[in-house]
BAPAPA-993371 format. One line per 8 residues: their letters; for each residue z, y, x of C-alpha. Coordinates in Angstrom, 2 decimals. Layout:
BEGIN
a = Z,Y,X | ...
END
This chain:
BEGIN
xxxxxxxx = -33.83,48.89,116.46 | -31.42,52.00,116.77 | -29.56,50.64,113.59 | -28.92,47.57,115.62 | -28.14,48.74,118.09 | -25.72,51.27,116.64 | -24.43,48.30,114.40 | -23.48,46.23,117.54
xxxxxxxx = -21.61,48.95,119.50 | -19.88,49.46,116.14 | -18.99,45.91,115.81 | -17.93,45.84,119.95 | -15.82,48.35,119.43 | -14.37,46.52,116.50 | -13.76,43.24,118.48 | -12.05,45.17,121.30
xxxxxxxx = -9.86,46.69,119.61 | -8.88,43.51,117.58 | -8.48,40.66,120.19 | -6.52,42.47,123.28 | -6.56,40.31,126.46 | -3.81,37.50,126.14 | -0.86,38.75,128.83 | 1.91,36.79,130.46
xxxxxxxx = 2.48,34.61,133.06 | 1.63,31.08,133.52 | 4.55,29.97,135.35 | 7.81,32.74,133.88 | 9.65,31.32,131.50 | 8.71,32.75,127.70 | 11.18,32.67,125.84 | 12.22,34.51,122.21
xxxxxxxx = 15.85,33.72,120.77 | 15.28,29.78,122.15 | 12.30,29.53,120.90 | 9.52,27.85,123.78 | 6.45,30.84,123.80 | 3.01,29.52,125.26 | 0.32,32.41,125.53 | -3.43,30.45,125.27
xxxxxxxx = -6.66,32.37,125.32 | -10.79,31.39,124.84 | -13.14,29.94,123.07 | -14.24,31.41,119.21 | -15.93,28.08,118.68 | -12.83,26.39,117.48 | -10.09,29.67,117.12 | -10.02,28.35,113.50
xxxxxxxx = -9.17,24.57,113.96 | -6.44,25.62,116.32 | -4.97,28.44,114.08 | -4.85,25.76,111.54 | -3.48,23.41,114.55 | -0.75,25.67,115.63 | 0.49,26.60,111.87 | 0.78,23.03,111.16
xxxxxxxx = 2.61,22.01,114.90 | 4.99,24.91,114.77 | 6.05,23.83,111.23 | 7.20,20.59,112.65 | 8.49,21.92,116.01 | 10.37,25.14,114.92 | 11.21,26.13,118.55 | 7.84,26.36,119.78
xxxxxxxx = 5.44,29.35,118.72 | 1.96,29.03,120.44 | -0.47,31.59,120.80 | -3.94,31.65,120.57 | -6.58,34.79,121.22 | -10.19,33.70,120.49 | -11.91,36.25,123.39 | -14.48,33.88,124.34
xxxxxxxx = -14.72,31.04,126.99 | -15.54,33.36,130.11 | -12.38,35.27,129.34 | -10.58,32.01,128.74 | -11.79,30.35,132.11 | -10.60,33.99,133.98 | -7.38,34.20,132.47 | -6.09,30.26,132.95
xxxxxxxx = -7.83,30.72,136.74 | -6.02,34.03,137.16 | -2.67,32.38,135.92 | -2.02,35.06,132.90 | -2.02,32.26,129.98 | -0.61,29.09,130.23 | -3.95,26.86,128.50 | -7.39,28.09,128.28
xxxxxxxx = -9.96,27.12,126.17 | -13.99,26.45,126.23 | -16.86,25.41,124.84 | -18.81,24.68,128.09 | -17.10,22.74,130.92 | -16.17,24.37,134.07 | -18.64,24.51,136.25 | -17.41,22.72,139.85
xxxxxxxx = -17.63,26.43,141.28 | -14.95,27.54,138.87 | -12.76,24.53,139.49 | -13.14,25.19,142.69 | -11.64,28.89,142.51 | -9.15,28.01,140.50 | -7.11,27.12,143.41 | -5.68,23.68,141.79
xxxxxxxx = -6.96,21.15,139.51 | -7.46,22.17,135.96 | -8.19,19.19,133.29 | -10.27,19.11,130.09 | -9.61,17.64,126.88 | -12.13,17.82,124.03 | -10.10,19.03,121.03 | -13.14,18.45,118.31
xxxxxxxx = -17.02,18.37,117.86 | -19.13,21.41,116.52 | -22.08,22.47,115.82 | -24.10,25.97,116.76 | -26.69,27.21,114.00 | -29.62,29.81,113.69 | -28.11,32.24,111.19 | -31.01,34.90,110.03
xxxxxxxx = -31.75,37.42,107.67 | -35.00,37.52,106.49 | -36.02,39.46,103.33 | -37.27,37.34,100.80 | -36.31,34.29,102.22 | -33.12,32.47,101.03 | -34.11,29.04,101.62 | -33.40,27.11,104.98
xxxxxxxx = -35.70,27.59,107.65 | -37.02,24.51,109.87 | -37.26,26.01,113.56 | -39.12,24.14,116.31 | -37.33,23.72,119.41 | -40.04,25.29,121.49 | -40.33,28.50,119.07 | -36.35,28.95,118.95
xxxxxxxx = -36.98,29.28,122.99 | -39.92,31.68,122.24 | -37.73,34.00,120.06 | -34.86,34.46,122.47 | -37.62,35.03,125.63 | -39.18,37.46,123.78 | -42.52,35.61,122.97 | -42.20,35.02,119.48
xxxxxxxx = -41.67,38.56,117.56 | -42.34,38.61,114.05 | -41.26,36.09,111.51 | -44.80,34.94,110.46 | -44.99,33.62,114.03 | -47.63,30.76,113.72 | -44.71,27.76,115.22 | -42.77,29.16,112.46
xxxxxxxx = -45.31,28.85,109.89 | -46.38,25.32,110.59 | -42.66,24.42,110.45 | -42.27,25.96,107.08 | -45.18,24.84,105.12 | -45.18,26.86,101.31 | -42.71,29.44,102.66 | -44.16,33.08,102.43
xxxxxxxx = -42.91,34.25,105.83 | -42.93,38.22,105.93 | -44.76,40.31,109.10 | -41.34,41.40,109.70 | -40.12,42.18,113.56 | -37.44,39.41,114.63 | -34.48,41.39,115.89 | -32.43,38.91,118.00
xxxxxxxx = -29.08,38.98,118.87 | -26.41,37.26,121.04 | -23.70,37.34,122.19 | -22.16,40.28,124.63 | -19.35,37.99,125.91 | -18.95,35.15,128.20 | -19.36,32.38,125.34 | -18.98,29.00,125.08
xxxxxxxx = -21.31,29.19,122.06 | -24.08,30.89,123.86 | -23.44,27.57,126.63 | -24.93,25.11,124.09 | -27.07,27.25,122.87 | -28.83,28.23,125.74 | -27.79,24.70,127.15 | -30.00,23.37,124.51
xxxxxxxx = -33.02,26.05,125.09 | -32.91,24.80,128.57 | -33.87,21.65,127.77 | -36.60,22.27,125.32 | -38.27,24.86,127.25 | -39.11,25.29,131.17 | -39.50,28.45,131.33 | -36.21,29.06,128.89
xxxxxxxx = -34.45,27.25,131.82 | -35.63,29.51,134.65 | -35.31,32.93,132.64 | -31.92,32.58,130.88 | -30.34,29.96,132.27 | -27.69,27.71,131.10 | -24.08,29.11,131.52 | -20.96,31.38,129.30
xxxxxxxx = -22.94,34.57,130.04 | -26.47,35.40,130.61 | -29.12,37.84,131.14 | -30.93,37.77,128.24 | -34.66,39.23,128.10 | -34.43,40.55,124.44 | -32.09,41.40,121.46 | -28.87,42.92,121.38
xxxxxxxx = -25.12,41.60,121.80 | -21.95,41.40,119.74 | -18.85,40.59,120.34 | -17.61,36.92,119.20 | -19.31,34.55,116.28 | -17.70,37.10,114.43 | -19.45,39.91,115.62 | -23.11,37.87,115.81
xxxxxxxx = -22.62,36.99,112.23 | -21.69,40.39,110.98 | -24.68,41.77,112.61 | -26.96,39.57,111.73 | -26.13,39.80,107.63 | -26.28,43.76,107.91 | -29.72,43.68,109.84 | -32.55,42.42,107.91
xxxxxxxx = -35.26,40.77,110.22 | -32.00,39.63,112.21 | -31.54,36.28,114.07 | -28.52,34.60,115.67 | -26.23,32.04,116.74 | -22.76,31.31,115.75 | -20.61,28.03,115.11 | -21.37,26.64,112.14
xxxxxxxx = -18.10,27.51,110.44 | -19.06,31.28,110.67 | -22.15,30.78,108.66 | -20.23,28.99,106.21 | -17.36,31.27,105.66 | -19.97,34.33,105.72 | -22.28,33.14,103.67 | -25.15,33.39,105.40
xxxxxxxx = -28.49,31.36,105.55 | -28.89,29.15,108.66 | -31.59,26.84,109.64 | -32.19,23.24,110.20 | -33.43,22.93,114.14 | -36.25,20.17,115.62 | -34.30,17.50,118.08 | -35.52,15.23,120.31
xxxxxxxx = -37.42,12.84,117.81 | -38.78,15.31,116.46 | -36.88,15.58,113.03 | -35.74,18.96,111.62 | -31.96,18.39,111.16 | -29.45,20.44,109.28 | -25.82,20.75,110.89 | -23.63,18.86,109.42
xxxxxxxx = -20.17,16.48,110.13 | -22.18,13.46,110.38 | -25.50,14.67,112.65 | -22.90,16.34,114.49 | -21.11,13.14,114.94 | -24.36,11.19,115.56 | -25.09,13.46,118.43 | -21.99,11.98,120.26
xxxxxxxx = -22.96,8.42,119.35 | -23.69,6.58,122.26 | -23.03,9.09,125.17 | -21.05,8.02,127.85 | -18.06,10.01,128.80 | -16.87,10.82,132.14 | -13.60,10.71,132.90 | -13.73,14.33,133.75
xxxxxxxx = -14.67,14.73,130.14 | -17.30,17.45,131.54 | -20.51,16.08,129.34 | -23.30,17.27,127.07 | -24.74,16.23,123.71 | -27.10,18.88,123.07 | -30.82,17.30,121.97 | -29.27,14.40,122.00
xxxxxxxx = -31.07,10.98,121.71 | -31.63,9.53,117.50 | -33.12,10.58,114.49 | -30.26,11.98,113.13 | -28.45,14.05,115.71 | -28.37,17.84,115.41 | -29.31,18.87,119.03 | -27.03,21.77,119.16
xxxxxxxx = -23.49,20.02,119.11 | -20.72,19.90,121.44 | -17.13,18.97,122.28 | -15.08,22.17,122.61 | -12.08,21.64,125.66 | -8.35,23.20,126.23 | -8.10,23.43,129.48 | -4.69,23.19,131.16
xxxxxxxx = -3.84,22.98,134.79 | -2.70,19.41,135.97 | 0.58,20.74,137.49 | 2.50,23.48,135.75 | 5.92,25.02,137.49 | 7.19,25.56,133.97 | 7.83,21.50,132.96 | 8.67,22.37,129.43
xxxxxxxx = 5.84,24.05,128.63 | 3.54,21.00,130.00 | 5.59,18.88,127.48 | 4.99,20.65,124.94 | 1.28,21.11,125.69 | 0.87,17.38,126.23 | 3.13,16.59,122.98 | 0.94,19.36,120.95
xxxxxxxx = -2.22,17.87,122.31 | -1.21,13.80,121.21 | -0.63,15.73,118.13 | -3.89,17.11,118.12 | -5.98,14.06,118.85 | -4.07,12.02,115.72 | -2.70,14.10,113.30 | -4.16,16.75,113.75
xxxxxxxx = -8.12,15.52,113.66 | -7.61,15.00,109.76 | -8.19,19.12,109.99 | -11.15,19.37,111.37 | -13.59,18.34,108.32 | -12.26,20.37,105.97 | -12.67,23.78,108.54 | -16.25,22.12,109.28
xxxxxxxx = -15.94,20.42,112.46 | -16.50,16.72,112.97 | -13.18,14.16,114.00 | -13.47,12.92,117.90 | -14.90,9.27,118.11 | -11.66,6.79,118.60 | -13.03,5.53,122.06 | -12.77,9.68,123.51
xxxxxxxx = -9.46,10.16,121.44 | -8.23,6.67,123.46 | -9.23,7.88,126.91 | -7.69,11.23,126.52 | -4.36,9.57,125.88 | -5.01,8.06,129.05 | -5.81,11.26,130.64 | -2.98,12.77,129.30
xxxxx = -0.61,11.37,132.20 | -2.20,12.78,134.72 | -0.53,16.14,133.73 | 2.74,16.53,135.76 | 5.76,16.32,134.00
END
């Protein structure tokens, strides 16, 4: 436990120093020799879809430089509210409380779909775990503490699970990521619901945090006996083991584009946008997927920078969807890519 430990202030102190709170005001004009600068800050989920998203727009549109800082979804929520960046970003809808403070209305507009995995590091094991719903609660309460857990056993019939401690961790700031997560734990498990709680930051009643899906996924492949939860893309591009989790039929699923997609099948979609697909309903859904939202206020001082948002985000929701699979995120459905084009005039111009 001290290694952890030790490991996550190292890997805090790492995250600090590498993504500075974005600055800037909403409303001054930002401008570098012409050029039209928009400062955006937030989620982690999707920082590399939109790197990818505002290479490819700035290519075409010379005069505009947008930037993104992937400090989490709490810190994106306080800086849009607080007026410092001109577009936020999240991967949990504001709550009504937080619309409420932010003093005028803010929109959402799901960007892509993603999925949230159990990364772990378990000597011995390199094949893909199957975790019940109801022990994946038990792990991050504190009830379930070494991998030969008997839910985890069942689950994995032929694996030779090791009497190894589980050494969770999350993550230490306001998250979107630990929103479905714990979004999803909420609804699989009472008593997950009235201990931890569903929101961007928590009190959790075990484990250690780091900083970002970065951070969680660095940990967790340096601690053996580690478990934890990052965006599936950070599995992927570290190379680490991550499990297939029980949904609501019952089925073990694996995340992937398509039972990412098949979680969104079917759900009905305010016109707020504000919804949830975790344990969704069909055999095929992976019950920890989401939209992930830019957030930008409906009525902006600075006019040209609301064009350009609303230009970058029509971009986003046509061309700019034929990014998503190859970074490992699944394409909006048409019918929510059609109603945000709607939506899209309600931003003043």
């Amino acid at each position: 436990m001290k290694k952890l430990v030790a490991l996550a202030l190292l890997l805090a102190a790492a995250g600090c120093a590498k993504q500075e709170p974005a600055t800037g005001t909403q409303g001054a004009a930002a401008n570098n020799g012409g050029a039209i600068v928009i400062n955006g800050a937030g989620a982690t989920f999707p920082y590399p879809i939109y790197s990818k998203w505002f290479s490819e727009y700035g290519k075409a549109h010379p005069n505009v430089k947008i930037n993104y800082q992937s400090i989490g979804s709490g810190g994106g929520i306080k800086q849009l509210s607080a007026k410092t960046v001109f577009f936020g970003a999240t991967d949990g809808p504001m709550s009504d409380e937080q619309l409420k403070n932010a003093g005028a209305p803010i929109l959402h507009f799901p960007t892509v779909l993603g999925g949230v995995v159990p990364i772990y590091n378990v000597p011995g094991v390199s094949q893909p775990l199957n975790f019940p719903a109801s022990t994946l609660a038990d792990i991050y309460l504190g009830k379930s503490k070494k991998w030969n857990d008997a839910g985890l056993a069942k689950a994995n019939p032929g694996v030779k699970l090791p009497d190894t401690d589980i050494a969770v961790v999350h993550r230490s700031d306001g998250s979107g990521t630990t929103y479905i997560f714990v979004d999803f734990l909420s609804k699989v498990s009472a008593e997950a619901k009235t201990k931890i709680g569903v929101a961007t930051s928590v009190s959790w009643p075990v484990g250690v945090g780091a900083k970002g899906n970065e951070g969680v996924a660095g940990l967790v492949k340096q601690t053996p006996g580690a478990i934890g939860y990052v965006e599936l893309i950070y599995a992927t591009q570290n190379n680490i083991t991550f499990g297939a989790v029980q949904n609501k039929s019952g089925k073990f699923v694996q995340a992937s584009l398509q039972s990412v997609t098949a979680a969104a099948a079917g759900v009905t979609i305010p016109d707020d946008f504000r919804v949830s697909i975790t344990n969704a309903d069909g055999a095929d859904a992976y019950p920890l997927s989401s939209f992930t939202w830019l957030l930008l206020y409906q009525n902006n001082e600075d006019k040209a920078r609301a064009k350009v948002m609303v230009d970058f985000l029509k971009w986003a929701l046509t061309d700019g969807q034929k990014f998503a699979p190859e970074l490992g995120y699944a394409p909006l459905p048409q019918p929510v890519i059609e109603k945000e084009k709607i939506a899209l005039q309600k931003v003043a111009l």
